[in-house]
N, C-alpha and C positions, 0 to 999 in steps of 0.2 A: 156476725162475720162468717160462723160457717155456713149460714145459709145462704149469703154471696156467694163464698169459694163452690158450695154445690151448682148453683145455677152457673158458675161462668163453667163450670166442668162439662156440666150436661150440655150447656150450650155446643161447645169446642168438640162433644162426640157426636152432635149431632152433623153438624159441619162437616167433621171427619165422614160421618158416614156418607154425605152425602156425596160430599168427593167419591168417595168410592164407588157409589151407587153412579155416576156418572162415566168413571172409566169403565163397569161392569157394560154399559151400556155401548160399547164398543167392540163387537163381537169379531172374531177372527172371519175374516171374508178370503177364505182359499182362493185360488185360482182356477177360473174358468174354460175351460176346455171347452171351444168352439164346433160344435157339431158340422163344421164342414172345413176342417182342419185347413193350415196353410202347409205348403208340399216344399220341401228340401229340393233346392237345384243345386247341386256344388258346394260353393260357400256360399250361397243366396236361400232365400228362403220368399217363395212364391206366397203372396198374402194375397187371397183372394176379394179384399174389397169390401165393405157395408158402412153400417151407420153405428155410432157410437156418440156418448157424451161425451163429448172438449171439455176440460176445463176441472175445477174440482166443488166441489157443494162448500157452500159457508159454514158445515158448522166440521169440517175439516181441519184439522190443528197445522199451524202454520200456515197456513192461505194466504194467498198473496191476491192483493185485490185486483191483478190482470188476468185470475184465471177465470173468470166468469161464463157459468155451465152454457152450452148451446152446443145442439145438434148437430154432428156433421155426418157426409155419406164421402168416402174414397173409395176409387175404382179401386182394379186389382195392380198390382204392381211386385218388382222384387228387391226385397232389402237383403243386406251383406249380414248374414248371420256374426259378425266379426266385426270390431273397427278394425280399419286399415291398421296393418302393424306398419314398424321402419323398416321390416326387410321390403313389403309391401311397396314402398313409398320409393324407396333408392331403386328397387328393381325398372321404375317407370323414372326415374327423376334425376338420378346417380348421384342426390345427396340425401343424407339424413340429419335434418336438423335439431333433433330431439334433447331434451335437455337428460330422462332416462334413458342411458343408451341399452338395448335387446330388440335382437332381430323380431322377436314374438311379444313386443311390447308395442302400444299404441303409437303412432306418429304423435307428435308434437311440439307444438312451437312453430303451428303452421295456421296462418290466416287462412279467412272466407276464400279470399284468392287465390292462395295457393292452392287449396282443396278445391276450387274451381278447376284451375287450370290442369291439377293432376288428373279428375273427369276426363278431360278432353286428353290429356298425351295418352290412356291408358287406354282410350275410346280406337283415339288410333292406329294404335299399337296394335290392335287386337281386329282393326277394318272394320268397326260402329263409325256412325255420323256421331259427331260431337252435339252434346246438347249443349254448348253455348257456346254465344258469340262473343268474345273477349276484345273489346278496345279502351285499354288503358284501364280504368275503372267505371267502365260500364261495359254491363255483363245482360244478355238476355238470351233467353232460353227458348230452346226450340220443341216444343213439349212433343212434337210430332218424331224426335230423333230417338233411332235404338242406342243412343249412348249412354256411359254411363253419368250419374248425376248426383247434386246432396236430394234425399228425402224433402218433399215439406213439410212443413212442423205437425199440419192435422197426421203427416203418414207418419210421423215419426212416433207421435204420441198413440196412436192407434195399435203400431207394431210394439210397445215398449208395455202398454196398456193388457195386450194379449188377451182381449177378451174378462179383463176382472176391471172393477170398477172401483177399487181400494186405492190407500194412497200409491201404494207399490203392485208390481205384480206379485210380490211374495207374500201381499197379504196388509193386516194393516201397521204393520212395521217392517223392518228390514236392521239386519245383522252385519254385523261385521265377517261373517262367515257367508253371508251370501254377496256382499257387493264390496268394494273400497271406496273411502270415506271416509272424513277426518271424526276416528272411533269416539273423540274425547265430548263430543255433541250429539249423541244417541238422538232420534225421532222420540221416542218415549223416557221419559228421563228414568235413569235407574236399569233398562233394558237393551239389549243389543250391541254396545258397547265392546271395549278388548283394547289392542296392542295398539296403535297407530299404525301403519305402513309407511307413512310417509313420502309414497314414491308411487310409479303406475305395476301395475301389475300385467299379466299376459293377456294378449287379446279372448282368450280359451278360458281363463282362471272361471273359478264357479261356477255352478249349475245355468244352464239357458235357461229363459223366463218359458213360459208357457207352450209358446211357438217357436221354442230353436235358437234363440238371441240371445249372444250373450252380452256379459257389460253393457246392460241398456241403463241401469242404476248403477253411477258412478265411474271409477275409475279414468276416464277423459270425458268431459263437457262435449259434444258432437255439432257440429255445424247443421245447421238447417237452410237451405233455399230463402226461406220467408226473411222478407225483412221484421220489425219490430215493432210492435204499433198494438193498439185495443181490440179484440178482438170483433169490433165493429164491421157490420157484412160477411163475415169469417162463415157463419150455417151455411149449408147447400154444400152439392157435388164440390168434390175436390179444391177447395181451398186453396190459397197458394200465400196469403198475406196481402199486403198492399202493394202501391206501385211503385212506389216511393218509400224512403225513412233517413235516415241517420245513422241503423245499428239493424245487426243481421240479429235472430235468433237463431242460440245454441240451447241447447238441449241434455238432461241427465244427471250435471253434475258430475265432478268430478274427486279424484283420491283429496282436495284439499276443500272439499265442502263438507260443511254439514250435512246431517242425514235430513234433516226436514229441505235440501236445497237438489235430494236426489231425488226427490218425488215423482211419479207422473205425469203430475201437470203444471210442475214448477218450470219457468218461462226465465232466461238469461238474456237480456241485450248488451248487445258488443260489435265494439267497431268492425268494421270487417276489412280492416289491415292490422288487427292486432293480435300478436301472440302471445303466449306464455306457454309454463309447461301445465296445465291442466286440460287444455283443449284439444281435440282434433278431429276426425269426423268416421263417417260410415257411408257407405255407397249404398245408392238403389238406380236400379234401372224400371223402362217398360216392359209391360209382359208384350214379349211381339207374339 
């Protein structure tokens, strides 16, 4: 008998170790700083454009089997170092329909639509061509317009990405001190973890990722251009999704997701007349 209890013990530390020998194998991947930096305009942040991996590798914890790795190249372009806050939103719209009310707090509770159509009044409030054309619910985009626009999803994960190839740009996990996120569902079980928030935080709160951006993990879900679909034909120049779908993607995750749903290259489908208070979006324009 005690020679059973020894073998099943030896077995059980063997096991244990091996578990361990497998998270050791997960080494901390810092952030990569881009040898030809993206350059601050305002509240924009000028991203000069390359090629990058879409998508996440299989043996990445949590993976979702629509992020399937493939090459993409993006011109250069300007993303909103910032989501839109509600002062942001009512100054173009003269409402604010957010379910957390602060003026330096994200917009939301605002569909694909409406983050469309806000593009276009701010576009020309400010004397840009609108990049879309809005009839009813069909919407098409003028890619040739200096207006403002949502990102698409390769720009989106590209700029969020900042040059690291982890699940996060913070590395290969992410804290309740760097991002909001529902704290009680840690990425690493046991790590990262904390208080709840419960609610959205300021467009400004935490450190920028790599390149200047902030809230790219968490805090509101963000609209993308791209409809929803496999990323089938997606490699090559500037991507944009398909031509057609059912469901727009949103992007980052937000204060009421889990931290394996704020990931990089974690991918959301969603109506694009639906709201809630986790979503809202972020602007990019062309580099004219």
């Amino acid at each position: 008998m005690k020679k059973i209890t020894y073998i099943l013990t030896a077995g059980l530390l063997m096991l244990s170790a091996c578990s361990e020998a497998h998270i050791d194998k997960e080494p901390e991947q810092p952030p990569v700083t881009p040898s030809d930096p993206p350059v601050e305009q305002g509240d924009f942040v000028q991203i000069n454009g390359g090629s990058f991996t879409m998508g996440s590798p299989e043996d990445e914890r949590w993976r979702e089997n629509d992020e399937v790795q493939h090459q993409v190249t993006v011109g250069p372009y300007l993303i909103a170092k910032y989501e839109v806050s509600q002062a942001d939103y009512r100054s173009v719209t003269g409402v604010n329909p957010s379910y957390f009310q602060g003026d330096n707090r994200p917009v939301e509770m605002v569909s694909w639509y409406d983050a469309v159509r806000f593009c276009n009044a701010l576009s020309l409030s400010e004397g840009l061509e609108p990049a879309y054309s809005i009839d009813g619910t069909e919407v098409t985009w003028n890619r040739e317009a200096n207006g403002y626009r949502l990102p698409t999803e390769a720009e989106w994960e590209y700029a969020c990405r900042a040059g690291t190839d982890s699940p996060f740009s913070t590395g290969r996990n992410i804290t309740v001190e760097q991002s909001n996120w529902y704290s009680s569902y840690p990425y690493i079980e046991g790590e990262g973890g904390g208080t709840y928030r419960r609610q959205t935080v300021d467009v400004d709160e935490f450190e920028p990722n790599p390149w200047g951006l902030y809230n790219m993990h968490g805090n509101v879900s963000e609209w993308c251009w791209d409809y929803y679909d496999a990323y089938t034909n997606a490699a090559g120049p500037n991507p944009s999704g398909p031509e057609t779908g059912r469901n727009r993607v949103a992007r980052g995750g937000g204060w009421y997701d889990y931290a394996k749903h704020v990931r990089s290259a974690y991918r959301s489908a969603v109506p694009a007349d639906y709201t809630d208070y986790k979503r809202g979006f972020r602007l990019a324009r062309n580099v004219e």
